[in-house]
C-alpha positions in Angstrom: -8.1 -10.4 17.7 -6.7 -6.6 17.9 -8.7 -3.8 16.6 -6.4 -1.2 14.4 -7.3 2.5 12.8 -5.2 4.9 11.0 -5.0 7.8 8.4 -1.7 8.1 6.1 -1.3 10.9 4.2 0.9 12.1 1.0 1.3 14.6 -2.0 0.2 13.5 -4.9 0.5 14.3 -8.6 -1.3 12.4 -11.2 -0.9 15.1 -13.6 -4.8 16.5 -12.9 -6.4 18.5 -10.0 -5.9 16.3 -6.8 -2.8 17.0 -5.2 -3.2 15.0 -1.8 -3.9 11.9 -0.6 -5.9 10.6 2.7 -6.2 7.4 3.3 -8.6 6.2 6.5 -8.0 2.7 7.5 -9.6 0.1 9.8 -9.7 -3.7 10.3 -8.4 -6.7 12.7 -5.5 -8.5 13.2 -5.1 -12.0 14.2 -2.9 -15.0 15.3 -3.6 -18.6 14.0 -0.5 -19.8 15.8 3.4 -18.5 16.4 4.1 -18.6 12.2 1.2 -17.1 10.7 -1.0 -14.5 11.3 -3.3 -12.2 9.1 -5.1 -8.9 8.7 -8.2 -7.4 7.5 -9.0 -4.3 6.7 -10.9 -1.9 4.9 -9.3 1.6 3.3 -10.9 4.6 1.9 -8.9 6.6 -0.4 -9.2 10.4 -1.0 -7.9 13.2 -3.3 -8.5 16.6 -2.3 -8.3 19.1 -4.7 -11.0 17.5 -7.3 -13.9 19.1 -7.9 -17.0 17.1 -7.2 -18.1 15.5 -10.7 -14.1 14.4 -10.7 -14.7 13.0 -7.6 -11.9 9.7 -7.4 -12.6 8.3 -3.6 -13.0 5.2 -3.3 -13.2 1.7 -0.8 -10.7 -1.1 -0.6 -11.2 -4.3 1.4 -7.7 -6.1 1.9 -6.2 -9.5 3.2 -2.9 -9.7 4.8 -1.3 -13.2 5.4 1.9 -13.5 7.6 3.5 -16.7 7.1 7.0 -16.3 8.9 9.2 -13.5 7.1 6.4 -13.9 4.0 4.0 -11.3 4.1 1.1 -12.0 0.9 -1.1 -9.6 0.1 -5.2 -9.8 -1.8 -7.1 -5.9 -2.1 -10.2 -5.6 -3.8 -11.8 -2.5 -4.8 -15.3 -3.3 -6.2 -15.5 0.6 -7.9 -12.1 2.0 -8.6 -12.0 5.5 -8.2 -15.6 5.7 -8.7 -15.3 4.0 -12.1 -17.8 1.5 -11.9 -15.1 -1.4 -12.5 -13.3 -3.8 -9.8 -9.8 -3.5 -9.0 -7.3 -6.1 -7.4 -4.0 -6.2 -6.2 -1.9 -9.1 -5.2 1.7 -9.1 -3.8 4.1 -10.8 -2.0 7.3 -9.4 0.2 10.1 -11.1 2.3 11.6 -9.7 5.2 15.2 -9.8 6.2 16.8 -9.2 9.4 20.1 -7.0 9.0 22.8 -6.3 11.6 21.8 -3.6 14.5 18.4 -3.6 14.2 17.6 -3.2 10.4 15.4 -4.8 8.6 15.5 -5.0 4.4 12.0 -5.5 2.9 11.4 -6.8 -1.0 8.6 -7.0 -3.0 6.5 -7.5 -5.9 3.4 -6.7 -6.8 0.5 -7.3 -9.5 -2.6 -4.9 -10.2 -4.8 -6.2 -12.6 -8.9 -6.2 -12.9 -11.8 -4.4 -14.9 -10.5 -1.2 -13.6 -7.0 -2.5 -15.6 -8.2 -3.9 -18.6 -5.4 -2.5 -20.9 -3.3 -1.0 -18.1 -2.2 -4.3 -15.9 1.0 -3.6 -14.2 4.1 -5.2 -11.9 5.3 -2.7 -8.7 8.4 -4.0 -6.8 10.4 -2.3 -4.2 13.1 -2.6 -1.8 12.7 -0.9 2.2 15.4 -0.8 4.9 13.7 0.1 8.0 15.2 1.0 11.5 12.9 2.2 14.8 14.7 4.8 16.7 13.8 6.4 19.6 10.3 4.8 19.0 9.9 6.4 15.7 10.1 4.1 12.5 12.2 5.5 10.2 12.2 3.4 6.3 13.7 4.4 3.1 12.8 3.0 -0.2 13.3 2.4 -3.7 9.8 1.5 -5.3 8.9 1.4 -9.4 6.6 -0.2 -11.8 7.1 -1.7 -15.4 4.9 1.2 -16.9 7.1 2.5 -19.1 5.1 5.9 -20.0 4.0 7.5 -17.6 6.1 9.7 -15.8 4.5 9.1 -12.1 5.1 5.4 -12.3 8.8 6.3 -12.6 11.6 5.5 -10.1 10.9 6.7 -6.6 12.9 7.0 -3.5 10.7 7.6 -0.4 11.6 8.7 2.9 8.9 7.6 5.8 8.7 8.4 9.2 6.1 6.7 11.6 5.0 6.1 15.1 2.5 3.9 16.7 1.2 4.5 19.8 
C-alpha cells in the first residue's frame, strides 16, 4: 500500500463571493493483483473569498477501482458544502492508448443525493493526455446535462502536472 498527498488548485466562479478553489487530498493506493487496483482517499474542498457565515468547505471520502483500462469511481460527502445533506458521486472512465504516447480518456459521471434532491445531474468528458519532459500535459472537453446554468456549460481545460 502507497501513501499519497496533494493540493490542486483553480479559479472558480459560481456566480457568488468565492473565486478559488483548494483542494487538500490524502489516502492509499493499492494492488489486489496485475488488473485491478484501487484508491482511497479523503478530500477537503475550499473557497476563498466567502465570508465566514457563507462558509462552503467541506469533506469528501472517495473510492477508486482500477479494473484494466476501467477506472470506477464512489465519493461521498456526508455535509455538502456545509449543507447538512449527503452528496454522492459515481462515474466510470475508459482509457485508450493512442499513437506516440497519448492517451484519450472518456467519461461519465452521475451526482445525485440529499444535497441533489431536485438538482441530480450527468458530467461526461473526453481527455487526451501526453507526459513530456516529465510534466503531464491534458486537454479536455468536459460538460453536464444542466441546461441553465451558465457554469455547467461547455468547458475546455488545459492542465499541466507533475509528480514527484
Amino acid at each position: 500500500m502507497v501513501f499519497f498527498a496533494g493540493v490542486w488548485a483553480s479559479n472558480v466562479d459560481f456566480e457568488d463571493d468565492a473565486d478559488i478553489e483548494i483542494d487538500y487530498f490524502a489516502g492509499y493506493y493499492g494492488e489486489i493483483n496485475d488488473s485491478l487496483s484501487y484508491d482511497i482517499s479523503y478530500t477537503y474542498y475550499t473557497y476563498t473569498g466567502y465570508s465566514s457565515e457563507d462558509d462552503s468547505d467541506y469533506g469528501e471520502i472517495i473510492l477508486n477501482a482500477y479494473i484494466d483500462a476501467v477506472t470506477l469511481t464512489l465519493g461521498h460527502a456526508p455535509d455538502f458544502v456545509n449543507s447538512g445533506d449527503a452528496a454522492h458521486y459515481v462515474s466510470a472512465a475508459y482509457d485508450f492508448s493512442l499513437a506516440n504516447d497519448y492517451a484519450l480518456t472518456v467519461q461519465a459521471g452521475y451526482t445525485f443525493g440529499d444535497a441533489y434532491e431536485d438538482f441530480e445531474y450527468v458530467d461526461y468528458s473526453a481527455t487526451v493526455a501526453k507526459t513530456f519532459n516529465g510534466f503531464d500535459v491534458s486537454a479536455a472537453v468536459i460538460n453536464t446535462d444542466i441546461d441553465d446554468y451558465d457554469a455547467a456549460d461547455l468547458r475546455f481545460v488545459l492542465g499541466v502536472s507533475r509528480t514527484f
